[in-house]
Structure formats: structure tokens, C-alpha cells
Biopython code that builds the backbone (N, CA, C, O; Angstrom):
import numpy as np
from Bio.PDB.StructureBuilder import StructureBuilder

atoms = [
    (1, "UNK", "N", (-7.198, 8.048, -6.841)),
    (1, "UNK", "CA", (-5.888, 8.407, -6.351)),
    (1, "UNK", "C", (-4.870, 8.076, -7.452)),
    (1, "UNK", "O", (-4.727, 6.935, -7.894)),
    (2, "UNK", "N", (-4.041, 9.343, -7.946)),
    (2, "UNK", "CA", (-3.054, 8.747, -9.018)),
    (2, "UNK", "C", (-1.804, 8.323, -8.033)),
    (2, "UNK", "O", (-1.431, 8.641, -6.904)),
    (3, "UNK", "N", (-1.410, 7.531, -8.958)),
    (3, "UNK", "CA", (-0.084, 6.389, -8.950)),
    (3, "UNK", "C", (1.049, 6.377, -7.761)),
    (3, "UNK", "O", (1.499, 5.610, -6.911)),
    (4, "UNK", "N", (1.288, 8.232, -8.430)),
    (4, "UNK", "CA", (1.839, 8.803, -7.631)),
    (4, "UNK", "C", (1.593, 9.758, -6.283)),
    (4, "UNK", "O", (2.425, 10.292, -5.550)),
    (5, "UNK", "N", (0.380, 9.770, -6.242)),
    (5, "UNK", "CA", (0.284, 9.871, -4.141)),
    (5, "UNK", "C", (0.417, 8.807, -3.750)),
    (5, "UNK", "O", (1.315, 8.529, -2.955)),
    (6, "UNK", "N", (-0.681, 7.681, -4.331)),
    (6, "UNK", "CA", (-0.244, 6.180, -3.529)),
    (6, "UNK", "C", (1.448, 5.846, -2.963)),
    (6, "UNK", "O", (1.804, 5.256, -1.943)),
    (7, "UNK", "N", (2.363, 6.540, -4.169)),
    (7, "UNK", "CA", (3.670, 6.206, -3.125)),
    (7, "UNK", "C", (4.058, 6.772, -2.320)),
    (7, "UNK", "O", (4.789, 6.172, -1.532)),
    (8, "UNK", "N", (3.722, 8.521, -2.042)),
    (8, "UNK", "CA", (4.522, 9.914, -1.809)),
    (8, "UNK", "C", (3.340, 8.614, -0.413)),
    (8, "UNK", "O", (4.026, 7.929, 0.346)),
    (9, "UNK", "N", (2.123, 8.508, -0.322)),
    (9, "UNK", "CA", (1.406, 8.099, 1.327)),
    (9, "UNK", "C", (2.458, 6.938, 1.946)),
    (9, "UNK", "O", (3.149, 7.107, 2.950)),
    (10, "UNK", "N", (2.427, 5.926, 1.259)),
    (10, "UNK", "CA", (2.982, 4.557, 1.265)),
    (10, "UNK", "C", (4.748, 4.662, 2.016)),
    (10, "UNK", "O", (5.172, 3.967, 2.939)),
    (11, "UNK", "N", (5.381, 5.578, 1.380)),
    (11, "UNK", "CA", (6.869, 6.660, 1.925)),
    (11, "UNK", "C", (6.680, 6.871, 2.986)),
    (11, "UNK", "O", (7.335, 6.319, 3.870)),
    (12, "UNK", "N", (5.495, 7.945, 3.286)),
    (12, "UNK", "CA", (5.703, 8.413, 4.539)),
    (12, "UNK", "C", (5.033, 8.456, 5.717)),
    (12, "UNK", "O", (5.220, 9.173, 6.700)),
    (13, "UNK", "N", (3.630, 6.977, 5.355)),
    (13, "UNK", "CA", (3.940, 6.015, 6.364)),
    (13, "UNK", "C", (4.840, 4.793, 7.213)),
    (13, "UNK", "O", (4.769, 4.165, 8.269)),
    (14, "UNK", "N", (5.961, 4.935, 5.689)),
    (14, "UNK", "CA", (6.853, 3.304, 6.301)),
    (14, "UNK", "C", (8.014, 4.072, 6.335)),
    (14, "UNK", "O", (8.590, 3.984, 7.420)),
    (15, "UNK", "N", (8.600, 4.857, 5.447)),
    (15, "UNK", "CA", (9.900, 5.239, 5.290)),
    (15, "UNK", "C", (10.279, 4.807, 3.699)),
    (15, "UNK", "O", (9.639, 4.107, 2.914)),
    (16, "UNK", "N", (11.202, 5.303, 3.584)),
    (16, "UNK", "CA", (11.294, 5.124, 1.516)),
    (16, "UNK", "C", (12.455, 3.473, 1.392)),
    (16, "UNK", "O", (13.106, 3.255, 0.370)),
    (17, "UNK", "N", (12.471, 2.972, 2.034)),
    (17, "UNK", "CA", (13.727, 1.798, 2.342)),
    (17, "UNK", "C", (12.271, 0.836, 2.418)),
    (17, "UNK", "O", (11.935, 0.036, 1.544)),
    (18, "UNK", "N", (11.517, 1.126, 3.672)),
    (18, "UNK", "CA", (10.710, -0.267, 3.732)),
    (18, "UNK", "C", (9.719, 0.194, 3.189)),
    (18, "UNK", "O", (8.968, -0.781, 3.159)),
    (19, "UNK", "N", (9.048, 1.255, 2.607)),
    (19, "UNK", "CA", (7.936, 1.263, 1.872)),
    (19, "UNK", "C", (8.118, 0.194, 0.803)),
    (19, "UNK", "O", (7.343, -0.755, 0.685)),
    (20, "UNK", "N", (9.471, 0.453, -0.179)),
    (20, "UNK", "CA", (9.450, -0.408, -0.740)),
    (20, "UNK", "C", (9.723, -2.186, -0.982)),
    (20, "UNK", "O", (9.583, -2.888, -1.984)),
    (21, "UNK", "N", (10.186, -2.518, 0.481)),
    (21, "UNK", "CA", (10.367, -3.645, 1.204)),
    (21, "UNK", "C", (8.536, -3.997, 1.247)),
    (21, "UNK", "O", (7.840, -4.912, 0.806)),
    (22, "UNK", "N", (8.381, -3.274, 1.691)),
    (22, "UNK", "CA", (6.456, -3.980, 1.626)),
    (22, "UNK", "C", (5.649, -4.291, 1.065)),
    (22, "UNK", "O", (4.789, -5.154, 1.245)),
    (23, "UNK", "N", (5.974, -3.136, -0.214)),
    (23, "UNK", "CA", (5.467, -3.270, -1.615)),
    (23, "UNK", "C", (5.678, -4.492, -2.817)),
    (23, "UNK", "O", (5.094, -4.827, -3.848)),
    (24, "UNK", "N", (6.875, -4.943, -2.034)),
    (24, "UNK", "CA", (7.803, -5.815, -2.957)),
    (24, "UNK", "C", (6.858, -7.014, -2.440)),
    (24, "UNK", "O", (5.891, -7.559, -2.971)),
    (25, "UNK", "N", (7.639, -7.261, -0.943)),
    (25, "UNK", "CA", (7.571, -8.585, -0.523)),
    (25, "UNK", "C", (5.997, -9.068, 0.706)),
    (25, "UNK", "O", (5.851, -10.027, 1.464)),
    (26, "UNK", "N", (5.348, -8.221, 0.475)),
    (26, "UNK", "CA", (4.153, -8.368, 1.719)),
    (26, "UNK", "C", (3.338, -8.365, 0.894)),
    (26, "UNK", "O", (2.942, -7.596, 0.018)),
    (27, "UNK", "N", (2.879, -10.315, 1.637)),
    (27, "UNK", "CA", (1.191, -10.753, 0.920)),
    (27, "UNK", "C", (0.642, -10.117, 1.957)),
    (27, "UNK", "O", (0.986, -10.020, 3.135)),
    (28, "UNK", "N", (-0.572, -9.553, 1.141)),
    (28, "UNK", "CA", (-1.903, -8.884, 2.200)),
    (28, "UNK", "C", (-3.086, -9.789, 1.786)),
    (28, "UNK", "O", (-3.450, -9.816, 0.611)),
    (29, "UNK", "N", (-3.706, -10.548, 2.767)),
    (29, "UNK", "CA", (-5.009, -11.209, 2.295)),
    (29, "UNK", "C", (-6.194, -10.131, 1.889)),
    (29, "UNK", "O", (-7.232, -10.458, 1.312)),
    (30, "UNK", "N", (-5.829, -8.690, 2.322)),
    (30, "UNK", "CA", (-6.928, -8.132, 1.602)),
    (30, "UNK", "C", (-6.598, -7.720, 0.269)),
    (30, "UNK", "O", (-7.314, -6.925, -0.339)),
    (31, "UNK", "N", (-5.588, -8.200, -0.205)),
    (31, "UNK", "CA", (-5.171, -7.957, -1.510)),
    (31, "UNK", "C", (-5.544, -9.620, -2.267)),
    (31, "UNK", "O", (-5.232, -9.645, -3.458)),
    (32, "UNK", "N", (-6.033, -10.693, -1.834)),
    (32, "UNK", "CA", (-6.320, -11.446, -2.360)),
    (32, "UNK", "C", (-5.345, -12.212, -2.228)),
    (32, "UNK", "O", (-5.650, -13.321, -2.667)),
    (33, "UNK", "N", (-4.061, -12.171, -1.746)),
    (33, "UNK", "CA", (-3.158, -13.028, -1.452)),
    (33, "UNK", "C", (-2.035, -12.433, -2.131)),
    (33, "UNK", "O", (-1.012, -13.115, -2.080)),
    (34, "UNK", "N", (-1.963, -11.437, -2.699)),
    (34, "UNK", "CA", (-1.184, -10.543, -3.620)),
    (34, "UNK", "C", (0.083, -9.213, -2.635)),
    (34, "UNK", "O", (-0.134, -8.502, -1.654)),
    (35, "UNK", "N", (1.147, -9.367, -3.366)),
    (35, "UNK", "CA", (1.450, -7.997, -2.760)),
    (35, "UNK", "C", (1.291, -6.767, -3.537)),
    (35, "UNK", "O", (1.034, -6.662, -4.736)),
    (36, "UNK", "N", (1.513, -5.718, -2.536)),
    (36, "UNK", "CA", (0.813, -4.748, -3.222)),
    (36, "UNK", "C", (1.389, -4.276, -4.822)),
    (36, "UNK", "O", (0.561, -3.782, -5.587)),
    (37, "UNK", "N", (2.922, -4.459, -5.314)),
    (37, "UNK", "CA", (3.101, -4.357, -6.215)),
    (37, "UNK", "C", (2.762, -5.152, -7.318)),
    (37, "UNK", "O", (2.950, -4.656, -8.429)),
    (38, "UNK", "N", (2.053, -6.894, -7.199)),
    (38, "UNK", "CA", (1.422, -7.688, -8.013)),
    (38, "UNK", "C", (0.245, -6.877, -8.064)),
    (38, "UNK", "O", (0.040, -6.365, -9.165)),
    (39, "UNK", "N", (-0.844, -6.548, -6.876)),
    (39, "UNK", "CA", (-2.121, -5.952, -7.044)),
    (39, "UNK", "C", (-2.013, -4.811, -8.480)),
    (39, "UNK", "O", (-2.587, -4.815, -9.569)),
    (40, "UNK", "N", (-1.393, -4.251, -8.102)),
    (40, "UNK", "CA", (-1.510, -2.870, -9.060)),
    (40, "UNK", "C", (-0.655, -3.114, -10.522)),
    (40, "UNK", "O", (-0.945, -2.497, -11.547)),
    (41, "UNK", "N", (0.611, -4.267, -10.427)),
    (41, "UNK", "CA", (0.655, -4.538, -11.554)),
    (41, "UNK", "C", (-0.749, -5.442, -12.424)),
    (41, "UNK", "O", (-0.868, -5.511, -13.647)),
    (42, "UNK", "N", (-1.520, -5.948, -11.582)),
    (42, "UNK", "CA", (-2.562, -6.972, -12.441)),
    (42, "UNK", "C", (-3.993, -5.919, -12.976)),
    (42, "UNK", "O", (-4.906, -6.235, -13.739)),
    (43, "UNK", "N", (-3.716, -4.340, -12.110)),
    (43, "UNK", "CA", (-4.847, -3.419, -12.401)),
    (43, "UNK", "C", (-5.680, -2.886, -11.751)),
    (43, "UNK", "O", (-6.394, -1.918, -12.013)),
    (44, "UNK", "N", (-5.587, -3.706, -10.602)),
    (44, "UNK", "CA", (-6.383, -3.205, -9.058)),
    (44, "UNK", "C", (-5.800, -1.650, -8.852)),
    (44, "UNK", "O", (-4.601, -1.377, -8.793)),
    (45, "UNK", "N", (-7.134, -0.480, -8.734)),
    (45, "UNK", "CA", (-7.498, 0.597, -8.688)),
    (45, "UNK", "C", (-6.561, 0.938, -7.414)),
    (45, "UNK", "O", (-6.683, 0.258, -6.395)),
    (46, "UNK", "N", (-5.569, 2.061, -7.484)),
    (46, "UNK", "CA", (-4.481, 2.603, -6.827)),
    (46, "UNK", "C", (-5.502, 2.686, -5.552)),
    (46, "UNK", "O", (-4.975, 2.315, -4.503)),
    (47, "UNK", "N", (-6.994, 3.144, -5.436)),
    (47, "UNK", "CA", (-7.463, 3.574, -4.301)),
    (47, "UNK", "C", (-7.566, 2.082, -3.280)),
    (47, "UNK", "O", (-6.823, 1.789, -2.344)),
    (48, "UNK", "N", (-8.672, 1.342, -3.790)),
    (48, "UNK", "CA", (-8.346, 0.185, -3.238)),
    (48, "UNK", "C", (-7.446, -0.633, -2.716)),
    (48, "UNK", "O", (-7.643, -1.319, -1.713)),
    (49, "UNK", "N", (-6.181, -0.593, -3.521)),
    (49, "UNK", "CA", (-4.757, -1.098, -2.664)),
    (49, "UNK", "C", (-4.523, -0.247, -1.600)),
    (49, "UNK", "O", (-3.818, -0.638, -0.670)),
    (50, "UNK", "N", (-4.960, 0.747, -1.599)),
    (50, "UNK", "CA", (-4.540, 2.119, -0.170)),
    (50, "UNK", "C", (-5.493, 1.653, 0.938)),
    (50, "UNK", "O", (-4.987, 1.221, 1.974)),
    (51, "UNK", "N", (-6.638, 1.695, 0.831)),
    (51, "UNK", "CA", (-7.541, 0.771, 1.450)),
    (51, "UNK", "C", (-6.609, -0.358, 2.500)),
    (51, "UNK", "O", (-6.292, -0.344, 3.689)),
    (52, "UNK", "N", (-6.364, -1.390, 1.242)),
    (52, "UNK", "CA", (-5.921, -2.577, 2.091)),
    (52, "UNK", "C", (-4.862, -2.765, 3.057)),
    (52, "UNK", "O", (-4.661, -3.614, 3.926)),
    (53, "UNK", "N", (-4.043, -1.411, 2.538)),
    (53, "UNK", "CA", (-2.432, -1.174, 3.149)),
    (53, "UNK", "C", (-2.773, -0.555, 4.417)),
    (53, "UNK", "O", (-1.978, -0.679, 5.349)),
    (54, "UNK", "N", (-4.605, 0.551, 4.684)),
    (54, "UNK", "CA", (-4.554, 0.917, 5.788)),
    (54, "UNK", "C", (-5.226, -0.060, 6.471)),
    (54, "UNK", "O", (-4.801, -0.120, 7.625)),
    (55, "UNK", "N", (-6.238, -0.981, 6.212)),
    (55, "UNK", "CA", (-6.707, -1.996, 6.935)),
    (55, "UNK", "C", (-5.698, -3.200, 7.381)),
    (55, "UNK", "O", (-5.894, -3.919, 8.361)),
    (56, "UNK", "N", (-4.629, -3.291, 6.529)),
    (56, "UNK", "CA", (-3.726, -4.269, 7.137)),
    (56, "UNK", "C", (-2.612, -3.550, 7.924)),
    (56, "UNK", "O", (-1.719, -4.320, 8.276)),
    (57, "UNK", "N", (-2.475, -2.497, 8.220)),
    (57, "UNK", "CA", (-1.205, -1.619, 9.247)),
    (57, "UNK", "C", (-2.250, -0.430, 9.682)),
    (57, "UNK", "O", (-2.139, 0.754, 9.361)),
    (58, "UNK", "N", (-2.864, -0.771, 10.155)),
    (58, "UNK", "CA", (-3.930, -0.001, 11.166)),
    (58, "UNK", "C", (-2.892, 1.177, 11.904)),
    (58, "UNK", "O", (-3.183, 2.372, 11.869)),
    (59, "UNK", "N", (-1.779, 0.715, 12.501)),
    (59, "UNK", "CA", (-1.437, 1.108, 13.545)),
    (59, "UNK", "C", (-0.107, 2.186, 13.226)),
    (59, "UNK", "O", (0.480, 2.796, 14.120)),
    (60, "UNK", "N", (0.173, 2.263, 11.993)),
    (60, "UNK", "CA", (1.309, 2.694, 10.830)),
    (60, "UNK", "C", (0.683, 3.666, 10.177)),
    (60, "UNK", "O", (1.209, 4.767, 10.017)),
    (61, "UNK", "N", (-0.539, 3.357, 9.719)),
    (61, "UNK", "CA", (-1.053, 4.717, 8.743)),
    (61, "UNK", "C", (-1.513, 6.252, 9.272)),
    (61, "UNK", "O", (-2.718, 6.266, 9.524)),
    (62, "UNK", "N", (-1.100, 7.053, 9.413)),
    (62, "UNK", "CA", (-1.828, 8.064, 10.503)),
    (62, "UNK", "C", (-3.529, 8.404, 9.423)),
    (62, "UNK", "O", (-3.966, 8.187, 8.293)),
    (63, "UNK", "N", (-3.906, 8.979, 10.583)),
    (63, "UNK", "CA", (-5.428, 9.276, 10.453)),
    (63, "UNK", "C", (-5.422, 9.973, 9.000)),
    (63, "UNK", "O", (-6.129, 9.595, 8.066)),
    (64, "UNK", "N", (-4.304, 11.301, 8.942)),
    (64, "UNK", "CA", (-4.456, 12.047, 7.917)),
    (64, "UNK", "C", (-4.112, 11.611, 6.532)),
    (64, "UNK", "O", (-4.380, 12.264, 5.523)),
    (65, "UNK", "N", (-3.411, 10.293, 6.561)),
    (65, "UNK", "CA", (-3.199, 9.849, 4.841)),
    (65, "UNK", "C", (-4.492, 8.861, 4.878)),
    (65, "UNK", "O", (-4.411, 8.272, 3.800)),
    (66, "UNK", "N", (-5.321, 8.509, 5.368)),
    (66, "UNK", "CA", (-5.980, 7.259, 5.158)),
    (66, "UNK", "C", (-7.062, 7.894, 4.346)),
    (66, "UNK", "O", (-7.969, 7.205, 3.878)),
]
sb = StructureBuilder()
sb.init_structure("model")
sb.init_model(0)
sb.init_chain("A")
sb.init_seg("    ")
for serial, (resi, resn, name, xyz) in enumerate(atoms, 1):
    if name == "N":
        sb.init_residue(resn, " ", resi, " ")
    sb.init_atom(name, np.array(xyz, "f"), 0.0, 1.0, " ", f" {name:<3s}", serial, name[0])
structure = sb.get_structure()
């Protein structure tokens, strides 16, 4: 997944205000204790952080971006 779907999904599951509120400031333990913008700044594979964002907001991600 390049860089840029991970955000266009990440948008328009949260909204473009708290997508990036989540990205910023939300530890995910399936990110290792990381938020998602540390994950992907340290190199963790854009797909895998998508992964963790749908396993940790189950209820936020619709069926069709996951």
C-alpha cells in the first residue's frame, strides 16, 4: 500500500481533523506502543500500520477500506 492511500483510507475513516489527531497522538499496542506516525516514521511497512489501525478501531473502519 503506497503512503498515500494509507491516508486518502485513514481520512475517510476518521475525518481529515481527527485522522490526523490519531496519527499524531494515539499509542496503539499493536503498533508496539508507537503511534501511528512514529510507526511509519521508524519504517514499519504502510500495510501493516493499516492492519493495526483496523484491528484497533474495529468499529470505525468499514469493511470496504480494510
Amino acid at each position: 500500500m503506497r503512503l498515500t492511500d494509507f491516508w486518502a483510507r485513514l481520512e475517510e475513516a476518521f475525518g481529515p481533523g481527527y485522522a490526523a489527531s490519531i496519527a499524531r497522538d494515539q499509542v496503539l499496542s499493536q503498533l508496539d506502543g508507537r503511534t501511528i506516525e512514529q510507526a511509519l516514521a521508524s519504517g514499519e511497512r504502510t500495510q501493516a500500520v493499516w492492519r493495526a489501525v483496523c484491528a484497533a478501531y474495529p468499529d470505525r473502519v468499514p469493511a470496504r477500506l480494510r
